[in-house]
C-alpha positions in Angstrom: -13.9 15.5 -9.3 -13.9 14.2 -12.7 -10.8 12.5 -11.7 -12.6 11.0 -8.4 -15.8 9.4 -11.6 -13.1 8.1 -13.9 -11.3 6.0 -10.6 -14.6 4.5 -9.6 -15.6 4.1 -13.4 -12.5 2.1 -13.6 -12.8 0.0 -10.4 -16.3 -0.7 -11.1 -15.4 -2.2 -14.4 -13.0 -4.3 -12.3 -15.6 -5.5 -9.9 -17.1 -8.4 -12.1 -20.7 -7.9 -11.6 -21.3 -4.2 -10.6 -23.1 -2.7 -13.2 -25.7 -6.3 -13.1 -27.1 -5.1 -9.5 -30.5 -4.6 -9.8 -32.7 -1.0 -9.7 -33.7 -2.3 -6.2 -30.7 -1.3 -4.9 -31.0 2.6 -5.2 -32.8 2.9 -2.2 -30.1 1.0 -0.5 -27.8 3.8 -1.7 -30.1 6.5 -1.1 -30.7 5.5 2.1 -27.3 3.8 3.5 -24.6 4.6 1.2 -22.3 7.2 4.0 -22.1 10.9 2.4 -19.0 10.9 3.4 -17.1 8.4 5.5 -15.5 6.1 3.4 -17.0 3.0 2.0 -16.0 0.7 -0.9 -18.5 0.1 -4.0 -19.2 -2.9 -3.6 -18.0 -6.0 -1.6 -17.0 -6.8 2.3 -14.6 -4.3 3.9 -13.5 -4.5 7.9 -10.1 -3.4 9.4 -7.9 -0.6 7.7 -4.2 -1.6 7.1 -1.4 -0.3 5.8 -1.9 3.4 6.8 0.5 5.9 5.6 1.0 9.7 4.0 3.5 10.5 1.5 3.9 13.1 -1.1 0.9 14.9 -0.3 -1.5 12.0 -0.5 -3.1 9.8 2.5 -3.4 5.8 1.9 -5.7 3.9 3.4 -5.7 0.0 2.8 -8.6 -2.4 4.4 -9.6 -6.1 4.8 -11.5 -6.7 1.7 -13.7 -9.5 0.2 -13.7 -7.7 -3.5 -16.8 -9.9 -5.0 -19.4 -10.6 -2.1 -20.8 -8.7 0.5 -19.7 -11.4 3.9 -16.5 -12.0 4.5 -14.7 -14.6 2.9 -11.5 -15.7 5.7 -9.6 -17.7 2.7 -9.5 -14.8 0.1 -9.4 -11.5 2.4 -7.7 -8.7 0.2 -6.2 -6.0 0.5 -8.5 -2.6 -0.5 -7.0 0.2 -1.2 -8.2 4.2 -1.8 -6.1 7.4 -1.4 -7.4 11.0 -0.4 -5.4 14.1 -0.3 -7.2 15.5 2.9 -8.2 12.3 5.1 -11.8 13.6 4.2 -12.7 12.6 0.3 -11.5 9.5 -0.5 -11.0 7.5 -3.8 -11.3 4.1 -4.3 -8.6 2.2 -6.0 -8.5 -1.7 -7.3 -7.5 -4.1 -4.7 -3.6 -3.5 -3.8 -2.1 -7.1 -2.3 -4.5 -10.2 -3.0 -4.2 -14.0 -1.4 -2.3 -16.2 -3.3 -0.8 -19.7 -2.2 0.8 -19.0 1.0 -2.4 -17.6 2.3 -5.1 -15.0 2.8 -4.0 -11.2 3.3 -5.1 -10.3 6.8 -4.5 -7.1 8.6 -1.2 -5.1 8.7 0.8 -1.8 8.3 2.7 -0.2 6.2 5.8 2.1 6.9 7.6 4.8 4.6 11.4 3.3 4.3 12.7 6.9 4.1 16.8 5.4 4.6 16.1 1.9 2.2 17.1 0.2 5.5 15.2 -2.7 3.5 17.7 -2.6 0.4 14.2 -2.5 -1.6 14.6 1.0 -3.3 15.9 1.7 -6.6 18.1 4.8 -6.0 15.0 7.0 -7.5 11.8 6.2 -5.1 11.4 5.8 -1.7 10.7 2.0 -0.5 6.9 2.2 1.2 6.8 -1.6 2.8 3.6 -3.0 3.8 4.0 -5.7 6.5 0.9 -8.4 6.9 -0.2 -11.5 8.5 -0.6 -14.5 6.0 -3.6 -16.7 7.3 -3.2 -20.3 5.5 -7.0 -21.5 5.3 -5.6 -25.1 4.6 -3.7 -25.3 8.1 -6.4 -24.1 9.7 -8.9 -26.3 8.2 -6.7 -29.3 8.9 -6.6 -27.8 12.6 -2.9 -27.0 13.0 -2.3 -24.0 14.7 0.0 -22.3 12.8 -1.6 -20.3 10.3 -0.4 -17.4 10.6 2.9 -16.1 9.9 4.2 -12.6 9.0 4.8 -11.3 5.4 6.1 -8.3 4.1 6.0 -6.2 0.3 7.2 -3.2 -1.2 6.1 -0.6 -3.7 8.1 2.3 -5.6 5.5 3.7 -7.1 3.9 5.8 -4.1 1.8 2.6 -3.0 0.1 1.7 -6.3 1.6 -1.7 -7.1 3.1 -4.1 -4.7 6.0 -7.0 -4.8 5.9 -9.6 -2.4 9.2 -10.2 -1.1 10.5 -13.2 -2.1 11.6 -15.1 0.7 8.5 -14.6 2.8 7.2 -15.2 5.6 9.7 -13.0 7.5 8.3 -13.9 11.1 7.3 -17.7 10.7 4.9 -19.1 13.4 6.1 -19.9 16.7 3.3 -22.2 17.4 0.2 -20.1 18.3 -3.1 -19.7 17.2 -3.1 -15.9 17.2 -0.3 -14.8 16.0 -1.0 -11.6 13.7 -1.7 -7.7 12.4 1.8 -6.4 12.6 1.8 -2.7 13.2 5.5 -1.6 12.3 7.5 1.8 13.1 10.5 3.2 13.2 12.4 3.5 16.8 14.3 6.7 15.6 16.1 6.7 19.2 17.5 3.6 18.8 17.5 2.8 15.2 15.2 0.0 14.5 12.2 -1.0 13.5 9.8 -2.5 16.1 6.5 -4.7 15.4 4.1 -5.0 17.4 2.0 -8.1 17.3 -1.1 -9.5 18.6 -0.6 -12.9 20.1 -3.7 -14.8 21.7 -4.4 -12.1 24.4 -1.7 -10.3 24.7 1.2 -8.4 23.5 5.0 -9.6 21.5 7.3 -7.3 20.3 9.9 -7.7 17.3 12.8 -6.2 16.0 14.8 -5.4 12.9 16.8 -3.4 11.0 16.0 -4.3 7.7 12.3 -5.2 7.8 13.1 -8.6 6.5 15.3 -10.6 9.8 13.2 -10.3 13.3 14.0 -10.6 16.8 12.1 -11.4 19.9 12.2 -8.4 22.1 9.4 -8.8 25.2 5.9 -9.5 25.9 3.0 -7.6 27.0 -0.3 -7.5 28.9 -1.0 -11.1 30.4 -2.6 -9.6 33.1 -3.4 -5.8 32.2 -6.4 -3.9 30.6 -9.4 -6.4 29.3 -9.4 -10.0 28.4 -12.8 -10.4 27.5 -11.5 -12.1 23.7 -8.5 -12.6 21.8 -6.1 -9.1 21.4 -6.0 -7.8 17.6 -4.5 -4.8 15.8 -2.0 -3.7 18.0 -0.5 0.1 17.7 2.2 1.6 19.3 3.4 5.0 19.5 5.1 8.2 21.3 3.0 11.0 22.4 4.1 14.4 24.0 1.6 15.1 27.3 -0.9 18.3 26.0 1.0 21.3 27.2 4.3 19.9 28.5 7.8 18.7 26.6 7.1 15.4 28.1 6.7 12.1 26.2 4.5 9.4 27.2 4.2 6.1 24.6 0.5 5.2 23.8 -0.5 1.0 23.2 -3.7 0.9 21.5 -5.1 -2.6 21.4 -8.5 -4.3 19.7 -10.1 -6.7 21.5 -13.0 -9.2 20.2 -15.1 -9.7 21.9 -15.3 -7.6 25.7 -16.0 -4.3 24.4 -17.7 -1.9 27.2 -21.6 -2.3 25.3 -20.9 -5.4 24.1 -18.2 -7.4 21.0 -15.5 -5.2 19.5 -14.0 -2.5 20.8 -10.4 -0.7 21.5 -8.6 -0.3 24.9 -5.2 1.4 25.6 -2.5 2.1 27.8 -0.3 4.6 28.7 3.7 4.1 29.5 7.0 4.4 28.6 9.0 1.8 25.9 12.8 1.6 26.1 13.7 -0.1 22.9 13.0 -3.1 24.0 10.1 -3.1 26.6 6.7 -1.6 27.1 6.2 -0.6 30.7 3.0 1.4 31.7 3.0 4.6 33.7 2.9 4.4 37.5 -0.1 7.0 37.5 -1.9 5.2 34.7 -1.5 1.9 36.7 -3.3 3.8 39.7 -5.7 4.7 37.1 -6.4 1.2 35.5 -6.5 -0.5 38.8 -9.7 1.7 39.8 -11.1 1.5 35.9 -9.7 -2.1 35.3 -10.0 -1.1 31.2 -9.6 2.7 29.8 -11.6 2.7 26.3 -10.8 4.7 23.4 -14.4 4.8 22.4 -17.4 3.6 24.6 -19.7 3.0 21.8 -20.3 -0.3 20.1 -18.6 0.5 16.3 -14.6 1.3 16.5 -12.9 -1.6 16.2 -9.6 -1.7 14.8 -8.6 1.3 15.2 -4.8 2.3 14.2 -3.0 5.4 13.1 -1.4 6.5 10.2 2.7 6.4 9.5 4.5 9.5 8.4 1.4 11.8 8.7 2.9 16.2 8.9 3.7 17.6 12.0 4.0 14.4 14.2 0.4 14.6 14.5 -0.9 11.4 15.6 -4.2 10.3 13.4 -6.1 7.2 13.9 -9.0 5.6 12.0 -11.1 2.8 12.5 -13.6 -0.1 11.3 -17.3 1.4 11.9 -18.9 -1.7 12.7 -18.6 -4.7 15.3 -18.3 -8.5 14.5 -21.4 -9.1 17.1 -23.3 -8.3 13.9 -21.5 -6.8 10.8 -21.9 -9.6 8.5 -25.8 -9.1 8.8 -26.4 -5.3 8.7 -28.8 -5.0 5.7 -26.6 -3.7 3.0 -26.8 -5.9 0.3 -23.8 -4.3 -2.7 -21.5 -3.8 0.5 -20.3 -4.0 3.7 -18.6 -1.8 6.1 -17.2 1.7 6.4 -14.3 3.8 8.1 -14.8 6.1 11.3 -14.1 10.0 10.4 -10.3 9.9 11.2 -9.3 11.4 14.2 -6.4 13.0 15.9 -5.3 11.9 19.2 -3.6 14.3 22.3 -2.5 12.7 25.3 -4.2 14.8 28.4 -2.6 14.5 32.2 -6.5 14.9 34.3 -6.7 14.4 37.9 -7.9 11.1 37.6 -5.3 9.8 35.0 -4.3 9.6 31.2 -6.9 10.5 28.7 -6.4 9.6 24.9 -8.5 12.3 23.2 -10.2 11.9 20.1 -11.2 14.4 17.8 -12.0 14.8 14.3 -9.3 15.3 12.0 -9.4 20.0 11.4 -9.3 19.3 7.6 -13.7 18.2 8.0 -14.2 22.1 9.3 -13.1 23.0 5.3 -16.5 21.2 4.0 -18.6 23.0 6.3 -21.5 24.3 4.2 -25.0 25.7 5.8 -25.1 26.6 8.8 -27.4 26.9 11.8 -26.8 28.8 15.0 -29.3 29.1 17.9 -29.1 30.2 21.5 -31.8 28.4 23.7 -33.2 28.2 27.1 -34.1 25.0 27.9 -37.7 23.8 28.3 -38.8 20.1 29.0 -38.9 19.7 25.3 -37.8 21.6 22.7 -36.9 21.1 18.8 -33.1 22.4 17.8 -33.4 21.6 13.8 -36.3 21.5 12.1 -36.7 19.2 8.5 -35.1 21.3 5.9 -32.7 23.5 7.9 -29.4 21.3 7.1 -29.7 17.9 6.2 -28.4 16.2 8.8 -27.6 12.9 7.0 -24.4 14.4 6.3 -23.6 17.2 9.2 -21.7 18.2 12.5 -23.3 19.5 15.2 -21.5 21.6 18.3 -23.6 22.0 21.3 -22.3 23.7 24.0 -24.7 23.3 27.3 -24.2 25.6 29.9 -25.3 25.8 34.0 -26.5 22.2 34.4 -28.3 20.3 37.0 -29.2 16.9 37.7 -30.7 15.0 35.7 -31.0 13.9 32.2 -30.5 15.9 28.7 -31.9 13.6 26.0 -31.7 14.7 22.5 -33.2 12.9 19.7 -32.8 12.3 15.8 -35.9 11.6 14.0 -37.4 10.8 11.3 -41.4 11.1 10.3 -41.3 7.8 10.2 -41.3 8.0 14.0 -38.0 6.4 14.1 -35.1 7.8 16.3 -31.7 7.6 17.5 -31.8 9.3 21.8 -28.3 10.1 23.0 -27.4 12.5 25.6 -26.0 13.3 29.3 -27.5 11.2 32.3 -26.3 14.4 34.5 -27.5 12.4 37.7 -26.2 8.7 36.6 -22.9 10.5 35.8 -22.8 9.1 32.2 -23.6 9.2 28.1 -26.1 7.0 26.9 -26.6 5.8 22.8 -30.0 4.5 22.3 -30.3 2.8 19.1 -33.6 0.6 20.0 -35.7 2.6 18.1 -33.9 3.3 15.0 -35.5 1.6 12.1 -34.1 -2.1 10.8 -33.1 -3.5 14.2 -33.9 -7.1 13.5 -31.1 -8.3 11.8 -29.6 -9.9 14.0 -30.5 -9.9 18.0 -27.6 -8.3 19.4 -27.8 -5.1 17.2 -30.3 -3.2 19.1 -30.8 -5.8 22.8 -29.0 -2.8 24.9 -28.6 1.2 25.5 -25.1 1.8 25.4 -23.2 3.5 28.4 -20.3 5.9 29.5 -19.2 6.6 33.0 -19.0 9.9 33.5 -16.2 11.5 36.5 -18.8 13.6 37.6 -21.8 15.7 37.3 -21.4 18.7 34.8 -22.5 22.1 35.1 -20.9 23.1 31.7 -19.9 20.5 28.5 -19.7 20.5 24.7 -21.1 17.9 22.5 -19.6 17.3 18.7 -21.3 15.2 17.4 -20.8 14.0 13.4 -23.5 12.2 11.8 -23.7 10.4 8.7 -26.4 8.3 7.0 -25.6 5.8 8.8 -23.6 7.0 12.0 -23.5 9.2 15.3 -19.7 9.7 16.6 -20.0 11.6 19.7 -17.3 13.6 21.4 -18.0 14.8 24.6 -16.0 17.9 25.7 -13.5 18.4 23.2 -13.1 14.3 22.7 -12.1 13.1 26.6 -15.0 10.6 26.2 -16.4 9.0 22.6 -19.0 7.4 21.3 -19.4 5.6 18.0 -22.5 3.6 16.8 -24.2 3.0 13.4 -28.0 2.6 12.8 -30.2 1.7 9.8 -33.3 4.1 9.6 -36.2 3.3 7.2 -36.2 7.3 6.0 -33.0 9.9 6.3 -33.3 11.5 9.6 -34.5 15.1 9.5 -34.9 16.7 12.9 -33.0 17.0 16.1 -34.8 17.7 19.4 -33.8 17.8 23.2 -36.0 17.0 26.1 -34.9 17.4 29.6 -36.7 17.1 32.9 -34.3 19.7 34.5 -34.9 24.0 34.8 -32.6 26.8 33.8 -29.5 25.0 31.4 -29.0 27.0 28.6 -27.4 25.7 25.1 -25.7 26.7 22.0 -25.9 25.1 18.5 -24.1 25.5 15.7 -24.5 22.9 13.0 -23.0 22.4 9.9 -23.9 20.4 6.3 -21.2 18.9 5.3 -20.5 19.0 1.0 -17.8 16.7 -0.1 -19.8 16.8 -3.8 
């Protein structure tokens, strides 16, 4: 811990400014400031980059405006902090800044284990972060080619970088939107491959030294959503729960078209031979009837993108907890933006198709701290956690409902204030709902609050578990055991306190048991 003060002791002294903000701001701290997802001191954060594990520490590196709280396009950063358990993170100083050749916009980062890049010294293993230079001059003069592909290393576990000296690697073709390489290795065929977003669709590169890059295929002119341009890309194999069978999973962020509204992140389900991405003959039954599958239904995951090189081949994915409909304006004023709880992914085969599940990563079950367990019969309305129980501005919550009917289960997080958050199970519309219209500062900006969010459902449920992780500042839902998620941020005007449930159906039963989360 004492570790964890002298980092942010140090970073703060490196943020010009820091220690001049005002007493005003404590409430803003107090009352917004995440418990524990991560979120920088001060300044602008959106999409994480440059994800990878080595030596028994996680990295996590983000889009970052160091000295203001809005983005700034022309001076975007990379932020870096490192945690040893994806849970309790610390902040670092920024790791790659802009220079001449451009802004440092989103990216990956890969663990060079064979020095295929030439960059290692004999002594420390290569980690190369690979990132889309955005020249603000080009664009401002309106040529289209901004953007271009840069690479740097670091042999000192990720703490200081070296731009390669002949960058860009992948120059600009002549597009618009041409960016946020996600690189890994191809271990079947030996070679990296990139994939890139390009205007509204998919390119992929490849290379055996990181630094020379060939044209391999495209992707996605006329699959999955189109509603804005494609971003942060991320492609990956995945065994299919409870078989020897390997599926590859394409992750893609789109901007706007989300399901509720701006960003969100859709994906597909194939096979990739080296050279081409080809999706699944039952998933393209499945995205025919669904026309997009979602990775989260609610209205702040964008950008999410998984880790390289994490143990066990597990698969773990974080994302940006916010949506560019509004994030410049949520009423933080010493930052902006924080991360998703990470989550791992398992590919389920269901009757109706491929489902991407999410859950939280196991290593948040080792800060569980109080704990409340009931065992209820329902009645039309009926409080679950009273003020004072757990605090649940920093807690996870299992419910487990049991012999359900039609119609709707609405639960409720409150606030004396009379402020609330209502989510639940529309049993009889066959879908989860997030309603956020009531949750305290709303009038920001007009889009925040101007809709309850949705998620089709298959069918009506007799039986189905609800985690659900909240935060200050956050509700991520995952409905039975992370087949369907929700993610959504709120700003009340007090903590909420209480959690109640009201239904107008007889006889369901549930189980609670709720946890505090301590990461102090």
């Amino acid at each position: 811990m004492k570790k964890i003060i002298s980092t942010l002791i140090i970073a703060a002294t490196f943020y010009s400014g820091l220690n001049a903000q005002s007493g005003s701001k404590t409430s803003e701290e107090q009352l917004y400031r995440p418990n524990y997802h991560f979120t920088p001191q001060k300044g602008w954060m959106n999409d994480p980059n440059g994800l990878f594990y080595l030596n028994g520490t996680y990295h996590l590196f983000f889009q970052y405006t160091p000295f203001q709280s809005v983005p700034d396009f022309g001076k975007m950063h990379w932020g870096h902090a490192i945690s040893k358990d994806l849970i309790k993170w610390e902040e670092l100083a920024p790791a790659i800044a802009y220079d001449e050749k451009g802004a440092i916009f989103s990216g990956s980062a890969v663990v060079d284990k064979d020095n295929t890049s030439g960059f290692g010294d004999g002594k420390n293993v290569p980690v190369v972060a690979i990132f889309t230079y955005h020249d603000m001059k080009k664009e401002q003069a309106g040529e289209i080619d901004a953007q271009s592909q840069a690479i740097a290393y670091s042999l000192d576990n990720g703490k200081t970088w070296t731009k390669y000296s002949n960058n860009p690697v992948l120059k600009n073709p002549g597009i618009k939107d041409f960016r946020d390489p996600k690189v890994f290795w191809d271990a079947k065929r030996k070679q990296w491959v990139m994939g890139l977003a390009v205007q509204d669709r998919q390119h992929f590169y490849a290379s055996k030294n990181l630094k020379d890059w060939t044209f391999l295929s495209e992707f996605g002119k006329d699959f999955g959503g189109h509603g804005g341009v494609w971003e942060c890309p991320d492609l990956f194999p995945i065994k299919v729960e409870g078989t020897n069978e390997e599926k590859w999973v394409l992750i893609v962020n789109i901007n706007p078209g989300g399901p509720n509204g701006g960003s969100a992140a859709q994906y597909f389900v194939g096979d990739f031979d080296g050279k081409t991405f080809k999706m699944d003959d039952v998933f393209t039954k499945q995205l025919e009837k669904e026309k997009v599958v979602w990775l989260d239904w609610g209205r702040d995951n964008y950008a999410s993108v998984s880790f390289d090189n994490v143990p066990d081949n597990k698969r773990v994915i974080i994302g940006w907890m916010s949506n560019w409909d509004y994030s410049p304006d949520v009423p933080t004023e010493k930052w902006r933006g924080s991360s998703t709880i990470p989550r791992e992914v398992t590919l389920k085969r269901a009757k109706e198709g491929y489902i991407l599940k999410n859950n939280p990563v196991s290593q948040l079950k080792n800060y569980e701290g109080k704990t409340v367990k009931k065992e209820i019969s329902l009645v039309s309305d009926k409080k679950l956690i009273s003020k004072g129980e757990i605090d649940l501005s920093k807690a996870v919550i299992d419910v487990n409902l049991k012999k359900m009917t039609k119609g709707v289960y609405t639960f409720a997080l409150k606030n004396s204030l009379g402020e609330r958050v209502i989510f639940g199970i529309d049993n009889n519309k066959k879908e989860l709902f997030i309603d956020r219209t009531q949750s305290g500062k709303t009038d920001f900006k007009n889009n925040f609050a101007d809709r309850i969010s949705k998620a089709p459902l298959s069918k009506s449920y007799q039986n189905a578990t609800l985690k659900i992780v909240l935060d200050k500042t956050s509700i991520e839902i995952f409905f039975n055991g992370g087949e369907k998620v929700m993610t959504e941020i709120f700003f009340p005007n007090e903590i909420f306190s209480e959690l109640s449930l009201s239904t107008d159906t007889k006889g369901s039963t549930l189980n609670i048991n709720a946890h505090q989360i301590n990461t102090k």
